[in-house]
VOGU-3710 file (C-alpha; in Angstrom, 3 decimals, decimal comma):
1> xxxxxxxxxx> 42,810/-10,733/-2,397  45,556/-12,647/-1,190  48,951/-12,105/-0,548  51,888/-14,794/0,039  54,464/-13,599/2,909  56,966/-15,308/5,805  56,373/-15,292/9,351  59,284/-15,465/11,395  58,630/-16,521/15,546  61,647/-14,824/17,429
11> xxxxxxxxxx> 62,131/-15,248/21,257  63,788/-13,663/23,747  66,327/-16,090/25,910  69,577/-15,140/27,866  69,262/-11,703/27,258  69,442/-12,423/23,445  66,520/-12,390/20,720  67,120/-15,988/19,009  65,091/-16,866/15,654  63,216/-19,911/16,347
21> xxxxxxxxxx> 61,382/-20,932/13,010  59,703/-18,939/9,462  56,668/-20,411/7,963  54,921/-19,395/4,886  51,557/-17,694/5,358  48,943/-15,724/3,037  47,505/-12,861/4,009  43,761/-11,767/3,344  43,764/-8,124/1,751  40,644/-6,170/2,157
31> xxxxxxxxxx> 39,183/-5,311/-0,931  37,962/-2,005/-1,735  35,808/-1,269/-4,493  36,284/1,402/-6,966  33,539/3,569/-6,140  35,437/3,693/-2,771  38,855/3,377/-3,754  38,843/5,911/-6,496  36,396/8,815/-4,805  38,910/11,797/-5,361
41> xxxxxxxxxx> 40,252/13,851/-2,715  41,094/16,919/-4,187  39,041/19,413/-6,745  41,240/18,307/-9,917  40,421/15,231/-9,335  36,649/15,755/-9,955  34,987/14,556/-13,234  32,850/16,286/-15,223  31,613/19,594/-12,644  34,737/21,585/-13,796
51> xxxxxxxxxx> 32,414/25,087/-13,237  31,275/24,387/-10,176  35,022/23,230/-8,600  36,070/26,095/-9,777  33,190/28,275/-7,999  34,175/26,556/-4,973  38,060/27,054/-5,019  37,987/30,259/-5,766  35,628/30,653/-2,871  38,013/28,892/-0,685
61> xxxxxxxxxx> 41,026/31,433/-1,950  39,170/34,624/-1,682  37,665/33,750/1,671  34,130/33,941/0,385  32,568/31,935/2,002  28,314/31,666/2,467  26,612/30,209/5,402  24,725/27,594/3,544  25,176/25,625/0,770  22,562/23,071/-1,151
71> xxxxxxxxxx> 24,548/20,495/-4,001  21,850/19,079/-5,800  21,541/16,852/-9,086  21,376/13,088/-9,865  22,774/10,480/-8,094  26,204/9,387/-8,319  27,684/12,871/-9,671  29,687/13,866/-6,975  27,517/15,833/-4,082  28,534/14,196/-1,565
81> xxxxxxxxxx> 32,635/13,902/-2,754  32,521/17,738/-3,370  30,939/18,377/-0,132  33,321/16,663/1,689  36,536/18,210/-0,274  35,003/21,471/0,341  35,024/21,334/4,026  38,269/19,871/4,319  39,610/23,068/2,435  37,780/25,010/4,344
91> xxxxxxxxxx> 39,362/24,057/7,647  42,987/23,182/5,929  45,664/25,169/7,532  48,114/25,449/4,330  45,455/25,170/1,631  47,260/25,639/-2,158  47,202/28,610/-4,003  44,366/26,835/-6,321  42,195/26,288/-3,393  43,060/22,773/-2,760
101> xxxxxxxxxx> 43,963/20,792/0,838  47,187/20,182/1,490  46,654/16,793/2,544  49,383/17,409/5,081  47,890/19,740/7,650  46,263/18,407/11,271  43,036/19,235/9,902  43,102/16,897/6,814  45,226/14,296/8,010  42,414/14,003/11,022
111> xxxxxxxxxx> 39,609/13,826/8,223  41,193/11,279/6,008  41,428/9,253/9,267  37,797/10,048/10,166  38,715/11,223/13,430  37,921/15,147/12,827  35,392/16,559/15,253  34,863/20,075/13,495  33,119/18,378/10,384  30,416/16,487/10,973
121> xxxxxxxxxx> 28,011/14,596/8,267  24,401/13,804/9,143  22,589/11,455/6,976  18,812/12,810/7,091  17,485/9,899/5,547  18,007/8,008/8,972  18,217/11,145/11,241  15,435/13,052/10,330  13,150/13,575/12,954  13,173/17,237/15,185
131> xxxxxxxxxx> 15,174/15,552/18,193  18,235/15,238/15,528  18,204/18,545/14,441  17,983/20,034/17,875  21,095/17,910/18,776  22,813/19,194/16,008  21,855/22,506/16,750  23,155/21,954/19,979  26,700/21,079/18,735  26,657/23,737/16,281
141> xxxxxxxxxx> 27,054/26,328/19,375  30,503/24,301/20,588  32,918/26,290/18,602  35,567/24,426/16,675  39,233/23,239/18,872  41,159/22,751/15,680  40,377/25,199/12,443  38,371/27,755/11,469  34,643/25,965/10,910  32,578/23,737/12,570
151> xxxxxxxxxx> 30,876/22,121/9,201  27,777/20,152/8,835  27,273/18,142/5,895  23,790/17,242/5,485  22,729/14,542/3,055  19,521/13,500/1,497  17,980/16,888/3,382  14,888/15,967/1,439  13,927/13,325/3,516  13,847/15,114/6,731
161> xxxxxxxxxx> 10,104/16,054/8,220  8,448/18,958/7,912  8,971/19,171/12,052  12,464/18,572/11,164  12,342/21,460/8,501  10,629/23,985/10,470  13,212/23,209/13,303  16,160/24,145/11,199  14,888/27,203/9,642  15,991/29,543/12,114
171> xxxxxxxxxx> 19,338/28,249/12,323  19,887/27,654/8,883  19,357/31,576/8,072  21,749/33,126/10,782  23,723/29,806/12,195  26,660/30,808/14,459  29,633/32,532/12,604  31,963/29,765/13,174  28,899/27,356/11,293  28,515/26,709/7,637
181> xxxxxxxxxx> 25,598/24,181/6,449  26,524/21,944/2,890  23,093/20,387/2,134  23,126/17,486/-0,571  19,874/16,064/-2,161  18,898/14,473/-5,263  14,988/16,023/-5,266  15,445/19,685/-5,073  11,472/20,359/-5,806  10,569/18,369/-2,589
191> xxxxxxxxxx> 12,478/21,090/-0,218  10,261/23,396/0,798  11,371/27,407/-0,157  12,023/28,690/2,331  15,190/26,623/2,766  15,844/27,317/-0,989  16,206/30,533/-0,071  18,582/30,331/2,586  21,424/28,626/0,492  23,476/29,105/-2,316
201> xxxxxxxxxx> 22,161/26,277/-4,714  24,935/24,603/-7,155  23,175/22,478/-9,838  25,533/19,187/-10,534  25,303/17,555/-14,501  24,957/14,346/-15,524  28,448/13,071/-16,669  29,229/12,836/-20,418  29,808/9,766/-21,740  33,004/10,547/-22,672
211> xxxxxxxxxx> 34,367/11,462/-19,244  33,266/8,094/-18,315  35,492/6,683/-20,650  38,487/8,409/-19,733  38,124/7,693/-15,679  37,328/4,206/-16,530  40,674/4,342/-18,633  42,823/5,496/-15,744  40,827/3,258/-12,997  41,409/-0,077/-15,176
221> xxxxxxxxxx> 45,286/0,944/-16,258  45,409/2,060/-11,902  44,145/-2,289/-11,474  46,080/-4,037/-14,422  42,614/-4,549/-16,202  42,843/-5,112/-19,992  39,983/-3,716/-22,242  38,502/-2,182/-25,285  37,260/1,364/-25,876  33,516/0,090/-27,203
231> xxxxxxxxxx> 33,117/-1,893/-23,720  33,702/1,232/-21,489  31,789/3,045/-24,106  29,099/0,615/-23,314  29,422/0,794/-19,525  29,484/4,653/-19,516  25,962/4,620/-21,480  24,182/1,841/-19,125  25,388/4,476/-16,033  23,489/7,144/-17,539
241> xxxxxxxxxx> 25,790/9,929/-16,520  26,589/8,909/-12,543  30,263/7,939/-12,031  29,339/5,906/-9,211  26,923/3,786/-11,206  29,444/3,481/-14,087  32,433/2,302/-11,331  30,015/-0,220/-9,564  29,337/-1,964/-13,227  33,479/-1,764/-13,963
251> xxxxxxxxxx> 33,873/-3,858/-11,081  30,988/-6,012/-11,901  31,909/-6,827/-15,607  35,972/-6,906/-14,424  34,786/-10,325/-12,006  32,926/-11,749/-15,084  35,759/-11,215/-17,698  38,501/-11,797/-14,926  40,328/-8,917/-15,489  40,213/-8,886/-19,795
261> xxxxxxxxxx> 36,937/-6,294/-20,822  35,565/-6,797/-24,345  32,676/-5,729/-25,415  31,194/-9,467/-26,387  31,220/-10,293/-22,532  29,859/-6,410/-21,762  27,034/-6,682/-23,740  26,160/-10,470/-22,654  26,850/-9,407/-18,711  24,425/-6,248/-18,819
271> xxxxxxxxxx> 22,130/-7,506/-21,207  22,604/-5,076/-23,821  21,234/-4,927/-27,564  24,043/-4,702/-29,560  24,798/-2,102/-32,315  25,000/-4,658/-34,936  20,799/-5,835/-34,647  20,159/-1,890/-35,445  22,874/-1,700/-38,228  21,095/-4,686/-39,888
281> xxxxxxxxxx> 17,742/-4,110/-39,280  18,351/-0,333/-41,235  19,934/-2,005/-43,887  16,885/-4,760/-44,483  14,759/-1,739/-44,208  16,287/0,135/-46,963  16,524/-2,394/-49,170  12,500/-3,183/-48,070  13,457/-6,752/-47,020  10,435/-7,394/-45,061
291> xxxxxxxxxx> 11,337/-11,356/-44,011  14,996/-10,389/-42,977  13,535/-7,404/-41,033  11,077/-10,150/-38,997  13,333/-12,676/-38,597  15,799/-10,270/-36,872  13,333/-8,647/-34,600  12,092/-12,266/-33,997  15,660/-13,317/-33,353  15,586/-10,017/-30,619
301> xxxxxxxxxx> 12,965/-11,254/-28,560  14,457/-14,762/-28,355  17,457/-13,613/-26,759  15,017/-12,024/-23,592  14,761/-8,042/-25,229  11,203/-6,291/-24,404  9,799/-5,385/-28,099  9,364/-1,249/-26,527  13,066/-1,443/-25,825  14,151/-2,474/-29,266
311> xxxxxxxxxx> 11,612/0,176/-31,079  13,348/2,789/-28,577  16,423/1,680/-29,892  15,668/1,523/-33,045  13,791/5,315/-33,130  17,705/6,135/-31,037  19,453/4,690/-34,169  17,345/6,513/-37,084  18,599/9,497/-34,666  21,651/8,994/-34,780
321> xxxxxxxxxx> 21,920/8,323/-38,577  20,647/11,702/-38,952  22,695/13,346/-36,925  25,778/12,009/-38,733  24,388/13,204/-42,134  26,052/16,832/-41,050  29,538/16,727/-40,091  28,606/19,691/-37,593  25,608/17,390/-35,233  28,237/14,102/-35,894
331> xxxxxxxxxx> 29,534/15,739/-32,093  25,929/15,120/-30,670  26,773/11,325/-30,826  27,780/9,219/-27,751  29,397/6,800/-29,136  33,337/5,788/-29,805  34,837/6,552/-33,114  34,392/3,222/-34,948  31,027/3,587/-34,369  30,835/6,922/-35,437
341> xxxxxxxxxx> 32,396/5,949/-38,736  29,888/3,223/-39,239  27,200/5,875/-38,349  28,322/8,383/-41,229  28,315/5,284/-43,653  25,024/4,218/-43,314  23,807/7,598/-43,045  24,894/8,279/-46,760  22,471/6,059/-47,645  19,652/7,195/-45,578
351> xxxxxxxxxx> 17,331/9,851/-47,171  16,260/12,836/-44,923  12,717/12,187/-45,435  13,117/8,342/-44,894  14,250/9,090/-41,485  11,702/11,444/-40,506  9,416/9,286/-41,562  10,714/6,417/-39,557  11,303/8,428/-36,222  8,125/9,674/-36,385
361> xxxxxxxxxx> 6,905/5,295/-37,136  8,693/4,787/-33,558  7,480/7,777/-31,563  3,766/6,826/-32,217  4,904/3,177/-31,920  6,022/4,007/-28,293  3,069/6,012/-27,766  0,420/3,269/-28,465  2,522/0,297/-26,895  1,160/0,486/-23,654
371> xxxxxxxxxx> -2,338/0,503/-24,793  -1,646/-2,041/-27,147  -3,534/-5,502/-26,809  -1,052/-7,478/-29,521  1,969/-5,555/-28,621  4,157/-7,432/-31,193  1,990/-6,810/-33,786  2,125/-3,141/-33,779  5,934/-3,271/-33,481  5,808/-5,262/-36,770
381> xxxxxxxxxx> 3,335/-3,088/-38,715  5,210/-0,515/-37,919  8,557/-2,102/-39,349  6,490/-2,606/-42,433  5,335/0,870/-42,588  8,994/1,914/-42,299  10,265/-0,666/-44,770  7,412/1,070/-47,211  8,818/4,313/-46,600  12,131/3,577/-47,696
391> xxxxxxxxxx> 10,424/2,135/-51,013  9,307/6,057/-51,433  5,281/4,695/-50,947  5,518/7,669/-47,671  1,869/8,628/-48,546  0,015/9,896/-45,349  -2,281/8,083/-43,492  -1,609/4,659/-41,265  -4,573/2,803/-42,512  -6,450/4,043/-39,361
401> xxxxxxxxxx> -7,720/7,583/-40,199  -9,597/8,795/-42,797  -6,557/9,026/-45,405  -6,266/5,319/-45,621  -2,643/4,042/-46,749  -2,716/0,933/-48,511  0,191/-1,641/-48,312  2,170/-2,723/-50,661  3,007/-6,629/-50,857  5,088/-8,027/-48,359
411> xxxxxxxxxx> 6,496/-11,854/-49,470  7,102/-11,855/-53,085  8,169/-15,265/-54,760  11,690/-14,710/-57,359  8,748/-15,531/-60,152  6,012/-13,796/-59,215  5,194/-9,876/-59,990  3,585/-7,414/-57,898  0,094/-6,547/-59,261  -0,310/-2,937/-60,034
421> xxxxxxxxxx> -3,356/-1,860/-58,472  -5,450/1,228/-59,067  -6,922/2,653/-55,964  -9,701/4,982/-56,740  -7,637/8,058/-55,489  -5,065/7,597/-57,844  -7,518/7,225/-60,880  -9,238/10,358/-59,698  -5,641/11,644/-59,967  -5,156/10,974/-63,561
431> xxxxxxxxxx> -8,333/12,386/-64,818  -8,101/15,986/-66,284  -8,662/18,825/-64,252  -11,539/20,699/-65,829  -13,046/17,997/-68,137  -15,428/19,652/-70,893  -18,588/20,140/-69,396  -20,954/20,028/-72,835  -18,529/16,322/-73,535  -19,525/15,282/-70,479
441> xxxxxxxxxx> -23,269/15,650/-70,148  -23,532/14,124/-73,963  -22,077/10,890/-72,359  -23,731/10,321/-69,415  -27,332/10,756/-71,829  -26,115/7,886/-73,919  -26,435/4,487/-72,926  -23,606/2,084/-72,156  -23,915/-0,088/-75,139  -19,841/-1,124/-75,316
451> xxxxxxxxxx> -20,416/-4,472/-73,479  -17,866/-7,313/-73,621  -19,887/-10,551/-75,828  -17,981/-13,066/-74,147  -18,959/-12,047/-70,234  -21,597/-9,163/-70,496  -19,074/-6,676/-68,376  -18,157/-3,348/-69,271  -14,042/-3,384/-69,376  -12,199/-0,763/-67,306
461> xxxxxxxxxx> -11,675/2,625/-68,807  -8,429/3,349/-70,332  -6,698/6,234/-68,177  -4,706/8,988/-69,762  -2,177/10,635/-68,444  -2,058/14,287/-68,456  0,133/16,561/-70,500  3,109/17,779/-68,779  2,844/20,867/-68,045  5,595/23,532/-67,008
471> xxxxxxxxxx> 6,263/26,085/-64,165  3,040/28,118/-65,340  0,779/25,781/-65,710  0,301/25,108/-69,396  0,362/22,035/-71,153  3,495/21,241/-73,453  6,660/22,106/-73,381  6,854/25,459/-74,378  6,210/28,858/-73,137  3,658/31,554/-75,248
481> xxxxxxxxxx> 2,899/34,452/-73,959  0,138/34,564/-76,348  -0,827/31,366/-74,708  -0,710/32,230/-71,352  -2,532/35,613/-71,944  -5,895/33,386/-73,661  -5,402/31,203/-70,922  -5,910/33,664/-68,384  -8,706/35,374/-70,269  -10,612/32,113/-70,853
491> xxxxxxxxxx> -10,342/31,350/-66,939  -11,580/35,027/-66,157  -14,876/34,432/-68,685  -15,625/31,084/-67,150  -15,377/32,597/-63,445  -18,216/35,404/-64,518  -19,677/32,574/-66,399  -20,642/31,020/-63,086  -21,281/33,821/-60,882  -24,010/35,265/-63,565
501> xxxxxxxxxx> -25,294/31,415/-63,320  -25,462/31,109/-59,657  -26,933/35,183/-59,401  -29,933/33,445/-62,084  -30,757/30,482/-59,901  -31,191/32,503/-56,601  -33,136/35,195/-58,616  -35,034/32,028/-60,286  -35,643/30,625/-57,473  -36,680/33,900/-55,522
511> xxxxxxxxxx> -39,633/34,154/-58,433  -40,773/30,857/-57,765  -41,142/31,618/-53,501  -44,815/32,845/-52,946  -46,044/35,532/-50,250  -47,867/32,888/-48,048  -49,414/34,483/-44,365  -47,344/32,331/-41,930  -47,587/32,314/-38,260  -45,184/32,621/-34,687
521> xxxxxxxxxx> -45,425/28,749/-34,395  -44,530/28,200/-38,415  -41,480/30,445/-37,979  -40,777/28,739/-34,712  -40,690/25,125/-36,016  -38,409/26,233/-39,388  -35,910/27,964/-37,187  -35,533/24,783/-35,772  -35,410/22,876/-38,558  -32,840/25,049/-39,677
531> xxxxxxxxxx> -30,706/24,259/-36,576  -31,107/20,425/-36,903  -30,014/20,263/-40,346  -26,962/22,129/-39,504  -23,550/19,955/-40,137  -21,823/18,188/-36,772  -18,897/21,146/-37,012  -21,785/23,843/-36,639  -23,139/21,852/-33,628  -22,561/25,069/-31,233
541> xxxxxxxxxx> -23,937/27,211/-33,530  -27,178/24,886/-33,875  -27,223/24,998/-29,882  -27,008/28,580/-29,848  -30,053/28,707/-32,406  -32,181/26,042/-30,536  -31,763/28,761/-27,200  -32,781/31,724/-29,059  -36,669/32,445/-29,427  -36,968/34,748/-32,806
551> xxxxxxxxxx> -39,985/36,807/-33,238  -42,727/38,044/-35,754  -42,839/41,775/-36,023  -45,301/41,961/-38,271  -46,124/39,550/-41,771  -42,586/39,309/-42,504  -40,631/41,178/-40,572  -38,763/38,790/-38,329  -36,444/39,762/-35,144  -33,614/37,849/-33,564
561> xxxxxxxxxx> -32,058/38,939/-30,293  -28,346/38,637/-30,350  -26,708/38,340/-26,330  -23,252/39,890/-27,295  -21,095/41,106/-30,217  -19,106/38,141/-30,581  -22,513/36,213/-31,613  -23,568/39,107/-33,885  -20,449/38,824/-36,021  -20,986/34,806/-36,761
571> xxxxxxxxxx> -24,828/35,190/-37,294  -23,894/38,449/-39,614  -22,152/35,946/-41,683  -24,771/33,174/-42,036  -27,761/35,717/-41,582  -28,461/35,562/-45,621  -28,689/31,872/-45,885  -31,005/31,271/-42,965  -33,281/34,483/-44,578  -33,301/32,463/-46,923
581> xxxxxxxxxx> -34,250/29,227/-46,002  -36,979/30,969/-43,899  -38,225/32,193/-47,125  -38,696/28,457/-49,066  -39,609/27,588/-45,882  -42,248/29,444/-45,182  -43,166/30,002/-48,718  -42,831/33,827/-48,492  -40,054/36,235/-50,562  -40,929/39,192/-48,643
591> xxxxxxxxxx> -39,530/37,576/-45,168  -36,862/39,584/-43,511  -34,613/38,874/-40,680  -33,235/41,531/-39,027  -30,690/40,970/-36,027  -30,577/43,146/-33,108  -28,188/43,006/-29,900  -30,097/42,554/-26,343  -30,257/45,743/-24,196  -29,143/44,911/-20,517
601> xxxxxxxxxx> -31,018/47,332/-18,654  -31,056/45,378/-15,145  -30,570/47,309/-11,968  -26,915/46,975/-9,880  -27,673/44,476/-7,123  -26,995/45,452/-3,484  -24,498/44,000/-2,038  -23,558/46,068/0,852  -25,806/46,866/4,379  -26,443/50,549/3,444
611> xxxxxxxxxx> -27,466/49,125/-0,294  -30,178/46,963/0,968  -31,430/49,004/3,874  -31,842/51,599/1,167  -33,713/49,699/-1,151  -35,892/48,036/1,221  -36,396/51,768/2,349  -37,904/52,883/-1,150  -40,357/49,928/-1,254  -41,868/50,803/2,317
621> xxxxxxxxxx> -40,711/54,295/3,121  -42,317/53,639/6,838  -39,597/51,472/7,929  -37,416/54,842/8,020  -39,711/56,661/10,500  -39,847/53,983/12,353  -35,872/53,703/12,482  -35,508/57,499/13,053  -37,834/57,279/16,002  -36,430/54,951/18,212
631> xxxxx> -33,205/56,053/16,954  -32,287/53,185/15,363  -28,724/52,843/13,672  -27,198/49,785/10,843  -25,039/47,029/12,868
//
């Protein structure tokens, strides 16, 4: 920046200073940036860590103070300012009664001009082999000239070697009394635990987006910068809670609007989708305006936006929309009030279940992209399937599992109408519930003789609807007791109608089984027929079967050998239908199967010296003589 100012050239003749010309000259400012500029001296002048400033003060008025401390969190959140504020209170001679530096003392006018020798800051991504930390050991056993510590301020620990580590353990848990250690690091989990253990850990939080705002606020009414709320809103978003990330993109976008913000040029600058693509897109989708919906998305990726990014910020919009239908989650959004008012707009126009629906569109959307070959195809069938949803057609299914979901027409022409078609489903749907069975049977005997002269086709069955029926279940309107009691007594005869049918069959069926002689082989091969014809859910239980080996007691008594009680309870359940298949089978009704659990009657192993000399003992009781006699002992 440049400055205009007057030099005057004076000289010094006759014992008098005489003025011998002034010329206009500019003068080169150094320029600071804001990161820099703005990094706050002082604890109230910390954004956003309000708990953990006020830890530290009151550590700093009570006198409190531990041997080691670790900051850690993201980057940009103030470690490394807070660290540096806390040491100069530490050492401040006439530190206020909050727990602030004076900023007038020796001690922190010598820090602020970086020419303090009792706190020292070691950057261990640089410094971070074992001869650095034994020369800072070293200097931690000068005591301090000026103050009361000798601090170290340690940054990026992390990245010092395990040498390194293991060199600063010992100091680190009993330094010198006059020491105290402030470690900073953004990857807690890669310090080992044992120096975990040795500190007091603060935790630093991302920044809210709103105490971005208000620093930005102050920083560009500090520089004469014009601008509007929605650009810092935007700013403080793309800095993803780090102050220092958020001031570094200030001064960026400040150079490319010279000094007037707006949120036009912030979004253009940083590349940014803006809110009104999303606000369309939702309201093509709800009104199922499939083209619009394309052409916008298609209108997206022109301007340079990955197709994952705009379905992330699409699924962060249908989020957002649902938040705002409660006026109590309306605080969960990020975003400045106009916004916020468009938000709780749309949203009354949103159902619940259309924006589950749509969310849970994205999520899989996002999920799949990678492994997507046409990656702008899925993103467009699943704006379709979305657009479908808000048309109510949210019937399960994405066409790719078993429930298959058909789609509706996309392009329509103004003259055209959409052809109703009747999926099988949905005619199975329509049918009565219990047709008559005696109706029925009298049908299918008949032939189809109601053929169409002209073509020789049979025309589609008309479909009736059902009777509505009420809360209870009966057809009609109204509610009779009377009703409702034949109803229930006509269900309960049909239900004993078909167990005394099905107890007939078997007993039918068990008359018709003769007592053929059958041998081990016979049984053999059906018990494994009986395990291949099994279903593919039962495929353990068919392995299971295909291991076990049953065998024939006598002409029909057959036993099975169970390995534990956990097997016995699922071939208890299924025991009566594989008798039974034995029995047609084998073509004998007096077959039995009768399942038994497997006696373990194996002998403890020996494991120990004395256990084996022992039981090699028993087998050839002359090896113990011969021990005893030449007095021979175990190793």
């Amino acid at each position: 920046m440049c400055h205009p100012a007057i030099l005057h050239v004076f000289s010094f003749e006759n014992g008098r200073l005489q003025h011998k010309k002034s010329q206009k000259v500019r003068i080169i400012m150094e320029y600071i940036v804001s990161a820099r500029k703005y990094r706050p001296r002082s604890f109230d002048a910390v954004v956003g860590q309000e708990a953990l400033t006020t830890t530290l003060k009151k550590s700093v008025q009570t006198g409190k103070l531990a041997h080691a401390y670790l900051f850690c969190g993201p980057r940009g959140v103030g470690k490394t300012t807070c660290a540096r504020i806390f040491a100069k209170a530490i050492n401040c001679m006439n530190p206020s009664p909050e727990g602030n530096p004076c900023e007038t003392c020796e001690s922190c006018l010598s820090f602020n001009e970086q020419r303090n020798y009792n706190i020292h800051e070691l950057d261990a991504a640089s410094n971070n082999s074992v001869d650095d930390i034994r020369e800072l050991i070293q200097q931690a056993q000068i005591p301090p000239q000026v103050g009361k510590y000798k601090v170290f301020i340690i940054d990026e620990v992390h990245m010092l070697s395990p040498g390194a580590f293991n060199a600063f353990l010992k100091t680190l848990e009993e330094p010198p009394a006059h020491v105290i250690f402030i470690l900073a690091t953004t990857e807690k989990n890669k310090l080992l635990p044992t120096i975990l253990s040795r500190c007091q850990i603060y935790d630093f939080k991302r920044m809210e987006v709103n105490d971005i705002v208000r620093h930005l606020e102050f920083v560009a009414g500090d520089a004469g910068i014009t601008y509007e709320v929605e650009a810092l809103n935007v700013i403080a978003q793309k800095a993803d809670g780090g102050m220092r990330d958020a001031l570094s993109i200030f001064d960026q976008v400040a150079s490319f609007t010279d000094g007037n913000i707006t949120y036009q040029k912030v979004i253009e600058n940083l590349n940014v989708l803006d809110y009104e693509y999303y606000f369309s897109m939702t309201t093509s989708l709800l009104k199922t305006d499939i083209k619009q919906v394309l052409l916008t998305f298609n209108e997206v990726l022109s301007k340079g936006f990955d197709a994952q990014n705009i379905i992330g910020g699409l699924a962060t919009h249908f989020r957002n929309l649902l938040m705002s239908q409660s006026a109590e989650t309306t605080t969960l959004l990020d975003v400045p009030d106009t916004v916020r008012a468009r938000y709780k707009e749309q949203a009354a126009a949103c159902a619940p279940k259309f924006l589950y629906t749509a969310l849970k569109r994205c999520s899989e959307c996002d999920i799949n992209y990678r492994t997507s070959n046409n990656k702008r195809l899925l993103v467009e069938l699943t704006l379709i399937e979305i657009a479908q949803a808000a048309a109510g057609d949210d019937s399960p299914g994405s066409g790719l599992g078993p429930t298959q979901k058909i789609l509706k027409p996309i392009f329509q022409n103004g003259n055209s109408k959409p052809v109703k078609n009747n999926t099988p489903q949905q005619v199975q749907k329509t049918q009565p519930a219990q047709p008559d069975t005696t109706q029925s049977t009298t049908q299918s005997a008949k032939p189809a003789q109601n053929y169409s002269q002209t073509t020789g086709t049979t025309p589609a069955p008309k479909v009736s609807e059902p009777a509505p029926k009420n809360s209870f279940g009966v057809k009609g309107g109204a509610l009779s007791i009377q009703a409702l009691r034949k109803r229930s007594q006509t269900q309960g005869d049909q239900q004993q109608n078909t167990k005394d049918a099905a107890a007939n069959a078997s007993e039918s069926q068990a008359t018709d089984i003769g007592t053929r002689i059958f041998t081990q082989e016979d049984l053999t091969n059906a018990w494994l027929k009986y395990a291949n014809q099994l279903p593919r859910e039962e495929k353990a239980t068919a392995e299971r079967m295909k291991n076990m080996q049953p065998t024939l007691l006598d002409e029909c008594r057959v036993d099975v050998i169970i390995d534990n009680g956990m097997l016995m309870e699922i071939f208890q359940n299924i025991s009566d239908q594989i008798q039974t298949f034995l029995q047609r089978t084998l073509d004998n009704r007096d077959l039995r199967l009768e399942l038994r659990l497997r006696e373990y009657t194996d002998k403890r192993k020996a494991y120990s010296q004395k256990e084996q000399w022992a039981e090699v003992v028993e087998k050839r009781p002359a090896l113990l003589d011969f021990s005893r006699k030449h007095k021979l002992e175990l190793a």
